[in-house]
N, C-alpha and C positions, 0 to 999 in steps of 0.2 A: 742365614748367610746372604737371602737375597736382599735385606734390607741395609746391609754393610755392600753388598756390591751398587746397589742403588743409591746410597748414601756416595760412594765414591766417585762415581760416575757424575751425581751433582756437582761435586765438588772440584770437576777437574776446570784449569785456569781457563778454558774454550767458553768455561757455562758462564751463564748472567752471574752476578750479582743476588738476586734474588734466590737464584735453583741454589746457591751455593749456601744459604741461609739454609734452604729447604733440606738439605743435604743433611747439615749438621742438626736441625731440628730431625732428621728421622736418624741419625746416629744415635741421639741424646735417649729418644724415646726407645729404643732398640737396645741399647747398651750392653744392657743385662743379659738381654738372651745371645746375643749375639757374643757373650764370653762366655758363654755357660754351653752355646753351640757343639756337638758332637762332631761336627767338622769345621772347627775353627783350624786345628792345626794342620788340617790335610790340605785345605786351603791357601791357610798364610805359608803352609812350608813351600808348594809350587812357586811363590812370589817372591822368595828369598828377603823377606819383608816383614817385620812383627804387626801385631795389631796397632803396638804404641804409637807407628810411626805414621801409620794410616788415621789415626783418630786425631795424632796430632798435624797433618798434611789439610782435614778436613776442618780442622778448627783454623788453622793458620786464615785458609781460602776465605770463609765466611767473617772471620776477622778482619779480615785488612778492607772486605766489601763494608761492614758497618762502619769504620773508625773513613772510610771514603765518605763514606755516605753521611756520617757527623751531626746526627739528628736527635735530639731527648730521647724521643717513643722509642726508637728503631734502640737505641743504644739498652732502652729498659726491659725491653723485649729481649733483647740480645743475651742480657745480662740474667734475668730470668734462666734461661736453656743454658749459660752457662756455669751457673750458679749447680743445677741441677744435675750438668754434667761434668765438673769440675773441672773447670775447661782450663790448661796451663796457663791463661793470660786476664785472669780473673781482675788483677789489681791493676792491670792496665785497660779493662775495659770501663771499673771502678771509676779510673780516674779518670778517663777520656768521657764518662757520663760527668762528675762534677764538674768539668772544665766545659761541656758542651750546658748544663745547668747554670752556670755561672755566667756565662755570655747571654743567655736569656734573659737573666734577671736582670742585667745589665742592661738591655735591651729594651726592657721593660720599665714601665710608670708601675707598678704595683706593687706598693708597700709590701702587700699581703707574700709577693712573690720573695721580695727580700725574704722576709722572717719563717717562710717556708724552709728556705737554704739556709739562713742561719742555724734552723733548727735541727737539719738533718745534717749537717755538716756542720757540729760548735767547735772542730780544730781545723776548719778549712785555711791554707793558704790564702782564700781569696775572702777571707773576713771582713777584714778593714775595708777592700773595696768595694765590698756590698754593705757595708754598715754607712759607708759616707754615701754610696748612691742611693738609700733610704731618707739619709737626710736630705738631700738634693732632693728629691722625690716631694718632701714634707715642703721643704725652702717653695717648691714651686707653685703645690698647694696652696702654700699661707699668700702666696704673690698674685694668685688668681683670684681667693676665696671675697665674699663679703660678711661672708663670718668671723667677728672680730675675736670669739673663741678660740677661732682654730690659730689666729695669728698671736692672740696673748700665749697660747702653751707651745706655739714654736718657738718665740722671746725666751720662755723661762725654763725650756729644757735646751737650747742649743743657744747660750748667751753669748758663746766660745765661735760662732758659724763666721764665717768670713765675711758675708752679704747680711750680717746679721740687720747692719743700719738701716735695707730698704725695705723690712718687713716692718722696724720699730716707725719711720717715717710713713709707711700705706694705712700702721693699726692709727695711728695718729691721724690721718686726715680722712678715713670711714669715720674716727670717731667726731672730727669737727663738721662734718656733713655730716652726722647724723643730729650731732646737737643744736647745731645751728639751724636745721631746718625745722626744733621741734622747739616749744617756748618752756623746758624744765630750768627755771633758774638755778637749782642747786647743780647738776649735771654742767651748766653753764661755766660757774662759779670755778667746781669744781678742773673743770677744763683749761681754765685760765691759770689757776696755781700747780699742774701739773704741767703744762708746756710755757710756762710764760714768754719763752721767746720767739714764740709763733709769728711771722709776717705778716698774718694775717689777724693776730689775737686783738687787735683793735676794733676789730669789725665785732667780733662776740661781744667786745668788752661794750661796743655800744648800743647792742642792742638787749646787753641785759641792765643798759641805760635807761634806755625808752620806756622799759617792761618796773624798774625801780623808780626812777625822779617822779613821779607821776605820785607816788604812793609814798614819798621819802617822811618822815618825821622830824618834826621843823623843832630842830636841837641842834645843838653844838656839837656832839659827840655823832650826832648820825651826818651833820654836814662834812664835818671831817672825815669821815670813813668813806663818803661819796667819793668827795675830793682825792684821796689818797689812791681808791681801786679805778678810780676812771679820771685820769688827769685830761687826758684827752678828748671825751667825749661833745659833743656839740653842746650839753647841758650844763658844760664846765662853769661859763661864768653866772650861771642862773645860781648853782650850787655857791658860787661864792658871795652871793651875794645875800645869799640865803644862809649862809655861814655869819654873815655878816650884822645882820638883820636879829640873830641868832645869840650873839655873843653880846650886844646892845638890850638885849631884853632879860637875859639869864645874867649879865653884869648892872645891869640899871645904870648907866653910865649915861645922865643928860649931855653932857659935852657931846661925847660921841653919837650919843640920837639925834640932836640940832646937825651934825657933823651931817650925819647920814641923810639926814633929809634935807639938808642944800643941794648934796650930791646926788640923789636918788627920788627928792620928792618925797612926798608924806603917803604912805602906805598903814592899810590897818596894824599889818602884822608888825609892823617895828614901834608901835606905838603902843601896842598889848606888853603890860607888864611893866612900862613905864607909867601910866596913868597917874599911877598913885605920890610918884616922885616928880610929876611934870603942876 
């Protein structure tokens, strides 16, 4: 009985906060003997009072100090001693922890924090808005990262994101500094038939010019293909001329070689291939 008088004594409105904790943690732990007591009733009868209304007096007290106090720990601790003591307001302390669990997460950058709550809570009310502050979470990631990985599986799991455009615009221009800074023609290539309408895609286009004319094969079919992927290039009218020069040789057309070499001057290479017809 002294552990039920001590308990209530914690518990009364004058004490901390804390003692009133203290109170119902030594209710909780005492319980048992303290109903099984040989002077429970000689006791509670002087007070004109049952036990029920004292254990429920002592829960009330130490209640209303956590759900103040509105803290994760303090609420799980809480929840714990009540659990244990089947404390009348179970589903309200339940709920007051997922609600004070919920503003954390929310609070939080940490994915991991999301999918923790989602998992302990898969019929939470507050689903949706921890499932979109995961993405957000993810959104800000792919907006920080230089990992073009993490921003391609942002693109292709949330195509539906609202801000989806400035992540597909960031993987885009990591990917044109990274290519443009390194001399992979096919990468290059590649880049250019994937964004063609880049503002910038002229600048690739000619320096996978530079890295090509140099090395081109002096044919019809390959002056054309120059001519067509790089119209603009500074090498353009070298290329047409070499189209030209091209077409005169693989057609043996003497008109058009006299043509060419009034215009142009007599070069070896326009004169290879006609030899035998001049």
């Amino acid at each position: 009985m002294y552990n039920l008088a001590r308990a209530s004594l914690l518990a009364m409105p004058d004490q901390s906060g804390e003692d009133k904790v203290k109170g119902y943690e030594l209710l909780v732990n005492n319980i048992d003997d303290i109903r099984n007591s040989e002077h429970l009733d000689k006791v509670i009868g002087k007070l004109n009072i049952t036990l029920d209304d004292i254990v429920f007096a002592i829960e009330l007290e130490s209640y209303k100090y956590i759900v103040e106090l509105d803290e994760e720990r303090e609420y799980i601790l809480y929840l714990n001693m009540a659990r244990k003591g089947k404390h009348s307001r179970i589903t309200d302390i339940e709920s007051h922890l997922e609600r004070c669990r919920f503003q954390n997460v929310m609070d939080s950058n940490s994915t991991d924090d999301c999918d923790y709550f989602l998992e302990l809570y898969p019929e939470s009310k507050y689903r949706e808005d921890v499932m979109s502050h995961r993405i957000d979470i993810l959104y800000n990631e792919a907006m920080e990262t230089t990992d073009e990985a993490v921003m391609e599986h942002f693109i292709e799991s949330y195509p539906n994101y609202a801000s989806i455009k400035n992540v597909t615009e960031r993987l885009m221009q990591s990917r044109f500094n990274r290519i443009f800074a390194g001399n992979n023609v096919e990468e290059m290539k590649w880049f250019v038939q994937t964004y063609p309408h880049r503002n910038d895609i002229d600048m690739l286009k000619q320096k996978i010019a530079n890295i090509e004319f140099p090395e081109l094969e002096f044919s019809v079919e390959a002056s054309e293909k120059f001519i067509a992927f790089y119209p603009n290039v500074s090498q353009i009218d070298e290329a047409r001329k070499m189209l030209s020069k091209a077409l005169i040789i693989e057609q043996g057309d003497i008109k058009e070689f006299v043509a060419y070499v009034k215009e142009n001057g007599y070069d070896d290479d326009a004169a290879v291939g006609n030899e035998e017809k001049i």
